[in-house]
VMD Tcl script that draws the C-alpha trace (Angstrom):
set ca {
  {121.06 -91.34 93.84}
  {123.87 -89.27 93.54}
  {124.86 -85.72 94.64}
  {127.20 -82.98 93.25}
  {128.44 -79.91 95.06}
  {130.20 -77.25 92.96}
  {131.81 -74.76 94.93}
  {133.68 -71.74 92.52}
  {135.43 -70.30 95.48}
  {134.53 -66.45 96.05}
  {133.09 -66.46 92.26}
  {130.37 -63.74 93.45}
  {130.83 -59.89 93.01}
  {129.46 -56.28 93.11}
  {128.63 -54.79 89.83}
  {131.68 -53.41 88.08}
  {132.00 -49.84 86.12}
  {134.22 -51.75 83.73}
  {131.53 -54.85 82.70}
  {128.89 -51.94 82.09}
  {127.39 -52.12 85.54}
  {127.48 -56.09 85.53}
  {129.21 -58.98 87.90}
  {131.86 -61.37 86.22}
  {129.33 -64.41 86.94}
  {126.45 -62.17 84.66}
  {129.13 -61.13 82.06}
  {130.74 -64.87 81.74}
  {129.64 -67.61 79.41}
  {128.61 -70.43 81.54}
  {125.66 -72.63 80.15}
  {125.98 -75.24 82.44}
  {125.69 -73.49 85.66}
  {122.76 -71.39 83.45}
  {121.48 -75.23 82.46}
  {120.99 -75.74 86.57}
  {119.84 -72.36 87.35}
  {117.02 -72.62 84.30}
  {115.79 -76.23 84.62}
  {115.97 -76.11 88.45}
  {115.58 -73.80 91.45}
  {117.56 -70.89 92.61}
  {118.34 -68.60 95.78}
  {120.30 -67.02 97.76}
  {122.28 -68.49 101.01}
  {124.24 -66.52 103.48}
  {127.21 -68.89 104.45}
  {129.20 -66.36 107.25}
  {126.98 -66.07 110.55}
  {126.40 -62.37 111.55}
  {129.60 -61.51 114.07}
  {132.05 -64.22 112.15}
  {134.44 -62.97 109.48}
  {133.86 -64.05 105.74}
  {136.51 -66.60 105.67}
  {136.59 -69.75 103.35}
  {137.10 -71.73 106.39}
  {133.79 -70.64 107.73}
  {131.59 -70.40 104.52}
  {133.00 -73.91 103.35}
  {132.17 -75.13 106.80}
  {128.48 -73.84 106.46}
  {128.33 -75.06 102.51}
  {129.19 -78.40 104.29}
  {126.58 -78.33 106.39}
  {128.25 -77.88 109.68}
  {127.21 -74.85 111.87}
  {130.38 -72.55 112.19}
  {129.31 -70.81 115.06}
  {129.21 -74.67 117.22}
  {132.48 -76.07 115.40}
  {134.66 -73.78 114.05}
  {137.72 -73.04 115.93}
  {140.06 -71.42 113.44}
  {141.70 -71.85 109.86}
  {145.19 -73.11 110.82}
  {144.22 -76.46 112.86}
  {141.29 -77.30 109.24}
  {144.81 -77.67 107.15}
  {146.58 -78.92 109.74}
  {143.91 -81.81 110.11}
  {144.87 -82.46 105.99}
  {148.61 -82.21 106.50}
  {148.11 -84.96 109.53}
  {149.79 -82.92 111.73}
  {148.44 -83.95 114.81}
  {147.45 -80.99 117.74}
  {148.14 -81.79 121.19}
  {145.54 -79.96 123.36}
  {148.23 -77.21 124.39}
  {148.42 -76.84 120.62}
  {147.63 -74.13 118.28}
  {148.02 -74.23 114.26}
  {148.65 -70.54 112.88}
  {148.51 -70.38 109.03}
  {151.41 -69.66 107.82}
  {151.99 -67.28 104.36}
  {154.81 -66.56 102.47}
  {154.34 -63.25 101.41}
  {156.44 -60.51 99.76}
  {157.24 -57.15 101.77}
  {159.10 -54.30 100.53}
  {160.03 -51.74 103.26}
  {156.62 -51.14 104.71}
  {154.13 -52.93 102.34}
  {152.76 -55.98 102.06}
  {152.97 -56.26 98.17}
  {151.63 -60.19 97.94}
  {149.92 -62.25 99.91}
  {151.28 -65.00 97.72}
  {155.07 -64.21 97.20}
  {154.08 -64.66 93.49}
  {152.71 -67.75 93.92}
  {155.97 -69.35 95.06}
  {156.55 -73.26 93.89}
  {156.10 -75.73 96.43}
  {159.50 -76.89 96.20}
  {161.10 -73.19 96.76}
  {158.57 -73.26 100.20}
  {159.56 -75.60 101.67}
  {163.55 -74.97 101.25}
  {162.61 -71.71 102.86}
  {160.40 -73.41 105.77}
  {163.17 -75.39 106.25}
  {165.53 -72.36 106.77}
  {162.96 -71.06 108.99}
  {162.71 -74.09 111.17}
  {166.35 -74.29 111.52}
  {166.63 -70.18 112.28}
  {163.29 -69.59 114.60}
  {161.97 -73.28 115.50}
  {162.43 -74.63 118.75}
  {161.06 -78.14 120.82}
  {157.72 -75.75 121.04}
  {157.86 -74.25 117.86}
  {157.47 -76.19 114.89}
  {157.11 -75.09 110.89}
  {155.25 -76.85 108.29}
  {155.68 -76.68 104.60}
  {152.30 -76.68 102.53}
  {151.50 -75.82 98.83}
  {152.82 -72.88 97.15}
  {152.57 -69.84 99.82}
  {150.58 -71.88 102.25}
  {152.01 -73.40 105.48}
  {151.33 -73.99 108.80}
  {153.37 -73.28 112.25}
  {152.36 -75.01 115.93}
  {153.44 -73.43 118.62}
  {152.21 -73.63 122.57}
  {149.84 -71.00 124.01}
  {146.91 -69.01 124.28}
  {146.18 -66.69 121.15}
  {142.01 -66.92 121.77}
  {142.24 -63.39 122.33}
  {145.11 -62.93 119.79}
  {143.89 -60.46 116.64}
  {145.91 -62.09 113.61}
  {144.52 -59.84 110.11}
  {144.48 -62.23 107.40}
  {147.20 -60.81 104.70}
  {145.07 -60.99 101.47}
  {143.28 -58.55 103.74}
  {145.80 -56.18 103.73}
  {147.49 -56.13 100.54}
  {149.31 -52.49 99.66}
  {148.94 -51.79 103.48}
  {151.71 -51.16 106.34}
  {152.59 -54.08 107.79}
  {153.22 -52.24 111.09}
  {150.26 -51.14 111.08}
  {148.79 -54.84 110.92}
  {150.69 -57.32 112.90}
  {149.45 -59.14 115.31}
  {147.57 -57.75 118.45}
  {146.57 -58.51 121.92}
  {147.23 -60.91 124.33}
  {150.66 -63.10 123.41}
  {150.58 -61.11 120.16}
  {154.74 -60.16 121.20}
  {155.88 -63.66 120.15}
  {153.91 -63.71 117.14}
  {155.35 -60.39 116.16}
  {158.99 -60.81 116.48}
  {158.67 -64.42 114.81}
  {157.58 -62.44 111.74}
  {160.08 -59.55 111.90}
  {162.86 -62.04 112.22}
  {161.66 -64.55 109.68}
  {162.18 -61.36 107.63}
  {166.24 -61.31 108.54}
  {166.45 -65.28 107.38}
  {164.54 -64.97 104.07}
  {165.16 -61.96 102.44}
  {168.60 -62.88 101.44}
  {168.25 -66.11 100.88}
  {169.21 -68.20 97.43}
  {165.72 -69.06 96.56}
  {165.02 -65.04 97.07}
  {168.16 -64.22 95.14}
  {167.16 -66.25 92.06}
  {163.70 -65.37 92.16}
  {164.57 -61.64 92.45}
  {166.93 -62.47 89.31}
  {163.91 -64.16 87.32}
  {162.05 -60.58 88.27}
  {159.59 -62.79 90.64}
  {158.22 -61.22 94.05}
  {160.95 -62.93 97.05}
  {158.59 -65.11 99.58}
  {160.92 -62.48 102.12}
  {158.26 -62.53 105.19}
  {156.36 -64.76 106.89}
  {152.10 -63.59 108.03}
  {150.81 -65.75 110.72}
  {147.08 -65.65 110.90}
  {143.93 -68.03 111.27}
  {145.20 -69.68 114.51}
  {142.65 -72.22 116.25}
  {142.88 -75.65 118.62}
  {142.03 -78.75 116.98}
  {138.17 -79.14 116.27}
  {135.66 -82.08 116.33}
  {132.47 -82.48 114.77}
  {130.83 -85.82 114.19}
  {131.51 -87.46 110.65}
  {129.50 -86.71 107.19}
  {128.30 -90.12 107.02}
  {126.85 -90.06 110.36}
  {125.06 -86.87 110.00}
  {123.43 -87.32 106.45}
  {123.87 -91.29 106.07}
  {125.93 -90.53 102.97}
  {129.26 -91.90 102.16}
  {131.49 -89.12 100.15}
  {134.31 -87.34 99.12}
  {136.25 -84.32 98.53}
  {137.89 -82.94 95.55}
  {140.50 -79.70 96.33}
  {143.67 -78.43 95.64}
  {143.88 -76.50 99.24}
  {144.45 -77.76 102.58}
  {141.91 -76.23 104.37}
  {138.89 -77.84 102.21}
  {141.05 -81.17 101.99}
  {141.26 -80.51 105.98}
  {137.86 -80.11 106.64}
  {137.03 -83.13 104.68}
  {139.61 -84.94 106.87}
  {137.93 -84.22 109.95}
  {133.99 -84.84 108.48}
  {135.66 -87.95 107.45}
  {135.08 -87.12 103.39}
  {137.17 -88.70 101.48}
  {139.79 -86.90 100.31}
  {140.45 -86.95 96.78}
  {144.09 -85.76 95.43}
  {144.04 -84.24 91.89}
  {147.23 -84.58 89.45}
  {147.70 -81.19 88.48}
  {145.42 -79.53 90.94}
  {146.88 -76.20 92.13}
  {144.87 -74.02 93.87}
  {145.63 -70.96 91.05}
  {144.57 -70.13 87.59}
  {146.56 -73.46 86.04}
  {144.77 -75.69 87.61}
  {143.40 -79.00 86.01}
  {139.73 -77.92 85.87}
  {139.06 -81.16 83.59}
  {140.89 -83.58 86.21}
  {139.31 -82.81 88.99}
  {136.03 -83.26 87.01}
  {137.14 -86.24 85.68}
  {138.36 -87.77 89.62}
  {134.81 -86.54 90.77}
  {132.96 -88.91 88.76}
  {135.64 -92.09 89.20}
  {135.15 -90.95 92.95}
  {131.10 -91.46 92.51}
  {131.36 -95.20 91.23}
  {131.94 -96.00 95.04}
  {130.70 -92.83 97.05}
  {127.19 -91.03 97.28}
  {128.05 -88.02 97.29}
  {130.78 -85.48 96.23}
  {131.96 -81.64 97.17}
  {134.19 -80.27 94.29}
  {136.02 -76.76 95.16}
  {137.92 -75.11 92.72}
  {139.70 -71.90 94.21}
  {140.69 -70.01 91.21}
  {137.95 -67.14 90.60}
  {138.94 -66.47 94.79}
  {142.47 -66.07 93.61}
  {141.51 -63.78 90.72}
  {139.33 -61.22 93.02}
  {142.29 -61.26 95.50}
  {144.31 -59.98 92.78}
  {141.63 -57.67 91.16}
  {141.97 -59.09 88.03}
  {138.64 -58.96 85.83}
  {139.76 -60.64 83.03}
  {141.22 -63.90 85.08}
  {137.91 -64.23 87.10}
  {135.77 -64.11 84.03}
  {137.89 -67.20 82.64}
  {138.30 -68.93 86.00}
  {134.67 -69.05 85.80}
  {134.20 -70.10 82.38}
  {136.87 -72.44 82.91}
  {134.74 -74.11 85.52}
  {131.48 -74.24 83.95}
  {132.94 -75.85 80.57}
  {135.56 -78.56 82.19}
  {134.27 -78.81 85.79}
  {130.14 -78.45 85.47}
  {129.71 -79.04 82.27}
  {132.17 -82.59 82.29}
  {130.15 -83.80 85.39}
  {126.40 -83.09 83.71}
  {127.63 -85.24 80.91}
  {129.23 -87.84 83.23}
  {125.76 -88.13 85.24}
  {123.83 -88.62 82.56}
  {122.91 -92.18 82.72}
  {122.30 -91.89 86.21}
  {119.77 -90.85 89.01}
  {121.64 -87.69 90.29}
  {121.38 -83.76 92.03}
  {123.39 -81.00 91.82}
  {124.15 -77.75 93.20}
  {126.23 -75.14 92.42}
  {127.05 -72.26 95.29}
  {129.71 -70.03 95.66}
  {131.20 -70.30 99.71}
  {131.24 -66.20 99.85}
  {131.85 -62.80 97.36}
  {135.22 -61.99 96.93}
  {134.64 -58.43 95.00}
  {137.15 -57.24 91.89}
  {136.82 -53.76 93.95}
  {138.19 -54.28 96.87}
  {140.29 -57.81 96.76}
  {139.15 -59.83 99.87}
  {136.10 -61.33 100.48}
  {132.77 -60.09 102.15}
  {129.86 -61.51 104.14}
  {127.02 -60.99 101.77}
  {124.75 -63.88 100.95}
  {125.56 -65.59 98.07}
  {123.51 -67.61 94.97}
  {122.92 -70.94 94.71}
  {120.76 -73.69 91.84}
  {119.86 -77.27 92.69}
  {118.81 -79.59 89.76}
  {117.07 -82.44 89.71}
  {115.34 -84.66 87.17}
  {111.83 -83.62 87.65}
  {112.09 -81.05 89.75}
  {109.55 -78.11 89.01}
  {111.79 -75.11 87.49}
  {111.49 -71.96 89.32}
  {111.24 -69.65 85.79}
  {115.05 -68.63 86.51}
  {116.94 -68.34 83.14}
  {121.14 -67.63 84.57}
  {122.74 -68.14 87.20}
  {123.99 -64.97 88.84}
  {123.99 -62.84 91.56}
  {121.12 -59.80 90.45}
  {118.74 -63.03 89.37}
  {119.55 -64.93 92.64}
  {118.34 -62.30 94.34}
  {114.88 -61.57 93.16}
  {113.76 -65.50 94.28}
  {112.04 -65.76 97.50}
  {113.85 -68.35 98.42}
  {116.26 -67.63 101.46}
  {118.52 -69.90 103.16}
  {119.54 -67.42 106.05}
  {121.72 -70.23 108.27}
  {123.89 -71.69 105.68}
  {124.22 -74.52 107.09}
  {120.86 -75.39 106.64}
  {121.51 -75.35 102.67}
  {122.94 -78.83 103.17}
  {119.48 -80.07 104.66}
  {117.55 -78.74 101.46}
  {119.90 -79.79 98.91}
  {119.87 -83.92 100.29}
  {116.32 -83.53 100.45}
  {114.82 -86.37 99.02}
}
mol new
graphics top color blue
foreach p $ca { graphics top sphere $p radius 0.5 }
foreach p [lrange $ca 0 end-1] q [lrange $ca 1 end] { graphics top cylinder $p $q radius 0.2 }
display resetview
């Protein structure tokens, strides 16, 4: 037997006044996910425990079975763990963003999506400007890094910046205990970047300067036991982000790395379709996470999430239903958490989910969306839990 589980990051919404009172996932043409959703069950499951903020980190956690509220100990030290960048226990891993401020605003989370290779000149710059033997930065993928420093930030309030995008950035640096560190390490990496080459050129090309670093997500180093050992499955992960590739890492999935996998709206929906079922030759059982319809509600764009998701259904769901054909298999399809067109970050609600099997008595579900999801009395309330139903023999 093998098992599938599709993850279109933050591919849920709230009705929209522009789609005639409809979600992208109910306005989309997706007759894959629709295939699962008709000839198998549906329901809802609410990844984010009540009190815990709707973070991919924590929904993905939950989608992967592993109760947030016992393991979870931030964002930063989940990438780090796929970067192998190893946390002593005095350690913390911040996430590090390259965004793009002008005066007072935080105008992109992103820094327009900066290439990896103009990163990490500018982490570079930053290591050589702010770093110290306590104070280390890390380049990542596109805006995406990591820095370790030394400390206490439990009590530390770091506001995620796709949270705050078209906000003051006074307003929202860090607070609380050691927050002072945190704060002039951003103001200054401001001094470093905003005049430098890669900024220059990009401002030149009429592309938003990476000219500020956001520090946010910071945690210790986590453990929870492996995948295998908790399901008696051995499987893999397929992602173009760190912090699903580092959560794999320390489940001990294995990782899968994607030519062409980006984490944005170019990604290589049809490799990482293609690497899932090479993958399942050898491995049981296989979590696929594609994060482009998350980028496209972060940006408010209706248009991109629609395609993101279409763009998953054809090359990612639909490539993998054909690939399983000749075997024994089940599949499930979940978003990790809502990230709404209206207001650009994601949100707690419970979110909709379809398991198919061969010969598994359909539910009377025809789509797959959110308003459908709903009406089933089927409620997984501790996400975690989802896991459980979905290996169910």
């Amino acid at each position: 037997m093998k098992y599938v589980f599709l993850v279109p990051d933050g591919a849920a919404d709230y009705p929209l006044e522009k789609l005639d009172g409809k979600t992208p996932l109910q306005v989309a043409k997706k007759p894959n996910m629709d295939f699962i959703a008709k000839n198998g069950i549906t329901g809802m499951v609410k990844t984010v425990p009540d009190g815990m903020k709707p973070g991919s980190d924590v929904a993905n956690l939950s989608l992967l079975g592993y109760d947030p509220k016992k393991y979870y100990t931030g964002r930063g030290p989940l990438e780090a763990a796929n970067m192998e960048i190893y946390l002593e226990q005095d350690e913390v891993a911040f996430r590090c963003n390259l965004i793009t401020a002008s005066d007072d605003i935080l105008v992109d989370y992103g820094a327009g999506h900066i290439s990896s290779e103009e990163a990490r000149i500018l982490i570079q710059a930053l290591n050589e400007g702010l770093g110290n033997k306590g104070l280390s930065f890390y380049p990542g993928i596109s805006y995406r890094h990591l820095m370790v420093t030394k400390g206490d930030y439990s009590r530390t309030l770091c506001i995620p910046p796709h949270d705050i995008t078209g906000q003051s950035i006074n307003k929202n640096l860090p607070k609380g205990e050691n927050s002072s560190l945190l704060r002039k390490l951003m103001v200054s990496s401001r001094e470093i970047l905003e005049n430098h080459e890669v900024n220059i050129r990009r401002k030149k090309m009429g592309k938003n300067p990476a000219n500020m670093i956001w520090l946010w997500g910071q945690g210790i180093a986590p453990s929870m036991p492996a995948f295998s050992e908790k399901y008696g499955l051995a499987g893999g992960v397929v992602s173009a982000v760190d912090l699903i590739k580092g959560i794999g890492r320390c489940i001990r999935l294995k990782v899968i790395d994607v030519p062409g996998a980006t984490g944005y709206f170019d990604t290589d929906y049809l490799a990482k379709a293609n690497y899932a079922l090479y993958a399942l030759k050898k491995l049981d059982f296989i979590f696929v996470h594609v994060e482009a319809p998350d980028e496209a509600g972060h940006s408010g764009d209706i248009e991109a999430k629609i395609e993101a998701i279409e763009q998953f259904d054809s090359k990612v769901v639909g490539t993998i239903l054909e690939g399983l054909k000749d075997f024994d298999y089940k599949i499930i399809v979940a978003p990790d958490h809502p990230t709404p067109i209206s207001i650009k970050t994601h949100v707690a609600d419970p979110v909709p989910f379809a398991i198919y099997q061969a010969g598994i008595k359909p539910d009377g579900v025809e789509v797959f969306d959110e308003s459908v999801a709903k009406l089933s009395l089927l409620r997984v309330d501790e996400g975690y839990r989802l896991m459980d139903l979905f290996l169910k023999r």
